[in-house]
N, C-alpha and C positions, 0 to 999 in steps of 0.2 A: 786638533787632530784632523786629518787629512783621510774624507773617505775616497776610495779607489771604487771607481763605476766601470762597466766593459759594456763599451758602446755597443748595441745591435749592429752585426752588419744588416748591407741592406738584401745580401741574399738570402738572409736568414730567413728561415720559415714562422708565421705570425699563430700568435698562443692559437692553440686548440680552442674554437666553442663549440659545445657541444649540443648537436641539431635538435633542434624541437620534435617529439614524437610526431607523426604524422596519421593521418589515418583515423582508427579509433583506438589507437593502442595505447594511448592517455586512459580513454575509457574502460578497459582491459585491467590496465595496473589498476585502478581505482574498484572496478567491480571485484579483484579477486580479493585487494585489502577490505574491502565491507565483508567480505563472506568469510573471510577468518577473522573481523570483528564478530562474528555473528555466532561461529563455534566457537569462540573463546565465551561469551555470554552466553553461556548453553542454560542460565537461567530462565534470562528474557527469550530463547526460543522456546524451551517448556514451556513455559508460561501462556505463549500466544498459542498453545496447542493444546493443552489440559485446561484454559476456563473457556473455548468457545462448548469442548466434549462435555464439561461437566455441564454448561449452561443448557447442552442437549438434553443430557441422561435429568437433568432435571425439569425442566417442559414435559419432558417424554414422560415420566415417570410419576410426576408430584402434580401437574397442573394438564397434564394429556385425558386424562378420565375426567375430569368437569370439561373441558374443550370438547373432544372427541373422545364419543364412550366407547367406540367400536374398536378405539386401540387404532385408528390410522392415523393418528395426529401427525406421528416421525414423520410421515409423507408429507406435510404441509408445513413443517416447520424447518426444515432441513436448506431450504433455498436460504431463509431468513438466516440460520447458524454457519451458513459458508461466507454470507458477508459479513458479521458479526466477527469471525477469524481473519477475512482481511484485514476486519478495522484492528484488532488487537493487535497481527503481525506488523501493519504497516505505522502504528500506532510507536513502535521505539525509531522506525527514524529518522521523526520528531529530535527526538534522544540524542542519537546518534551526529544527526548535521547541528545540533545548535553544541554539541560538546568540541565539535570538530571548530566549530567558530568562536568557540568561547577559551579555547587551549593555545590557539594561535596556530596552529598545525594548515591553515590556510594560508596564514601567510608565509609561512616558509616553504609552502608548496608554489608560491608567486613566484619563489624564486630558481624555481627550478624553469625547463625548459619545457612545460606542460599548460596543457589548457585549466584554469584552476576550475572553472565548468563542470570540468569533467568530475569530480568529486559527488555532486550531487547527480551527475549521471550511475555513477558507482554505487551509491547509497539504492538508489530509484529499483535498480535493475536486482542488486544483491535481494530486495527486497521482496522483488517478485517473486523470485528463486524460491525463497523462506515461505511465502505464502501458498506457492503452488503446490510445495510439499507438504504443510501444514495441512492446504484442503483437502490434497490427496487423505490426509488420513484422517481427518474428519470422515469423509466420504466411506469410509472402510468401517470406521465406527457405526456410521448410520446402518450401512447393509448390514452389520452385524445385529443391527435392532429391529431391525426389518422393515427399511426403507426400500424400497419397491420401485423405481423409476422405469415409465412403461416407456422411455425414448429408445430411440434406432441411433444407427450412428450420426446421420447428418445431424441430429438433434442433437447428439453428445456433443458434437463438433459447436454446433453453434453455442449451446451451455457454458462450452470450454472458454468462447472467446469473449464470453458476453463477462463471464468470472475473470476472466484476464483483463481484460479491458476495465473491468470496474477496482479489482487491485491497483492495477496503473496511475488510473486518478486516483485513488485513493495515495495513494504511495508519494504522489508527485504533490497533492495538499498537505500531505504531514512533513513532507522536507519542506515544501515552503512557511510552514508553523514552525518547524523549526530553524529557520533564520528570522525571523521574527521574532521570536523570542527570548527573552533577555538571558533566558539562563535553562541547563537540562531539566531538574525541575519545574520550571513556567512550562518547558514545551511540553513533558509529560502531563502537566494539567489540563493546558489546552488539546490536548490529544484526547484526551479521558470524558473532555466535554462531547467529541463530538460521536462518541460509540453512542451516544443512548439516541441519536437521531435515529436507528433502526428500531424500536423501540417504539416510533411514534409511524410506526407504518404499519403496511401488511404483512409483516415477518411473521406475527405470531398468532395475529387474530386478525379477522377479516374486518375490516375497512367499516362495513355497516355495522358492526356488534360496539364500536364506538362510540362516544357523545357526539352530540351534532355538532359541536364548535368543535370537534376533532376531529370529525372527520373530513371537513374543505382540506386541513395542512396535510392530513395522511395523505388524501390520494392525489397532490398536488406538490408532492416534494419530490429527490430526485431518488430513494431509495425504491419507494412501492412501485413503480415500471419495471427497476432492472430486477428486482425480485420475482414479479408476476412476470417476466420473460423467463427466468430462471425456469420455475415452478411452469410454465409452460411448454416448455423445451422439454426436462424430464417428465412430466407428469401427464401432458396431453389437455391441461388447461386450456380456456378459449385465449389467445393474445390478443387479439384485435389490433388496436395503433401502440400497445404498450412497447411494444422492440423500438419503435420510431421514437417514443418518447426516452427511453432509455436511452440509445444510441444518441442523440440530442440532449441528454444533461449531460452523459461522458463526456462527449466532446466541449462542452460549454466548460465545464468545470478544468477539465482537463488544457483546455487558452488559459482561462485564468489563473491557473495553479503555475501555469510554465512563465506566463507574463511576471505574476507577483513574485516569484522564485526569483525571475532574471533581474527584476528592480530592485530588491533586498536586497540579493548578493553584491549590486554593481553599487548602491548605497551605504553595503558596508565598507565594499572597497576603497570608495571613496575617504 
């Protein structure tokens, strides 16, 4: 049997390819599918929003009176439960990139005409989104308890970005956990691991009320700086080099999160 072919002419016009986004608008598609992963899992955002408040209302309430008997503890704890909610919000997407890479949904995004990059740029950013809102309302809970911040606006400002900047990193080490990680589960483990490093700072108790082999890693790790810049900005604490130091693990943490991210990814690509 005799198949019948129709030559192209050669005026003919050649197939459509269809142009690579340009820009950041890869970026764009990518960030608005995280944030409708994000309300559709209206679990996991409860979640990152009701155990940093309970973990407040319970400081505040059960262990605030042996701490501080005068009832001002909220004041000195509240820097420590705004990071504590980043780690928990930025904490699913761990979750979320190692499901994205464990489904295959990467690589059928290869095949599209898009940066595949851009995916954990989407994740990073949704993420921040989630968290900004989550501390806004932490923050609303605390004043309702009667947290007191004696800042002005420049002070608000810089609190703002010192909180932004530490979600960031934070955000951009948990997607790189979760490319690393063999499976949603591993990465939520290893995510889980690293909340209780606030835990071994000055989030909740001061630095000196510590054992003495606890207290060189407290105030030499990278959370007690951007805390005591926190709590200084709103509070009127002394800072001294703490901003410096802080601004100095962001950025350190925040190379290496972006470096191991780009080597994982381009290792699984392989």
């Amino acid at each position: 049997m005799t198949t019948l072919t129709t030559p192209m002419r050669a005026d003919s016009p050649a197939p459509a390819v269809r142009p690579r986004l340009r820009g950041l608008a890869a970026e764009r598609v990518f960030v608005r599918r995280s944030l409708i992963l994000s309300l559709r899992d209206g679990e996991t955002l409860s979640m990152s929003i009701m155990l940093p408040v309970a973990l407040m209302l319970l400081f505040t309430f059960v262990f605030g009176g042996a701490i501080a008997g005068e009832g001002s503890y909220v004041d000195y704890v509240v820097p420590g439960i705004i990071l504590l909610c980043a780690g928990f919000g930025a904490a699913s997407t761990a979750t979320y990139v190692s499901r994205d890479m464990s489904t295959g949904i990467i690589d059928r995004i290869r095949t599209m005409p898009l940066r595949p990059g851009a995916v954990l740029t989407g994740h990073v950013i949704a993420s921040l989104i989630r968290n900004l809102l989550s501390t806004a309302v932490v923050f609303g809970v605390a004043l309702l308890l009667g947290f007191r911040p004696t800042a002005g606006p420049v002070q608000w400002l810089g609190a703002a970005i010192v909180i932004s900047a530490y979600i960031l990193v934070i955000t951009y080490l948990y997607a790189a956990i979760g490319l690393a990680a063999g499976s949603p589960e591993a990465a939520a483990g290893y995510g889980f691991i690293l909340m209780f490093v606030p835990y071994l700072s000055s989030a909740f108790v001061p630095v000196e009320t510590m054992p003495s082999w606890l207290q060189w890693f407290a105030e030499n790790q990278p959370i007690t700086p951007i805390i005591e810049t926190i709590r200084g900005l709103l509070m009127g604490t002394p800072l001294g080099a703490q901003p410096a130091w802080a601004l100095g693990w962001c950025v350190a943490i925040l190379i290496a999160s972006v470096l191991w991210g780009a080597w994982l990814f381009r290792r699984t690509r392989r």
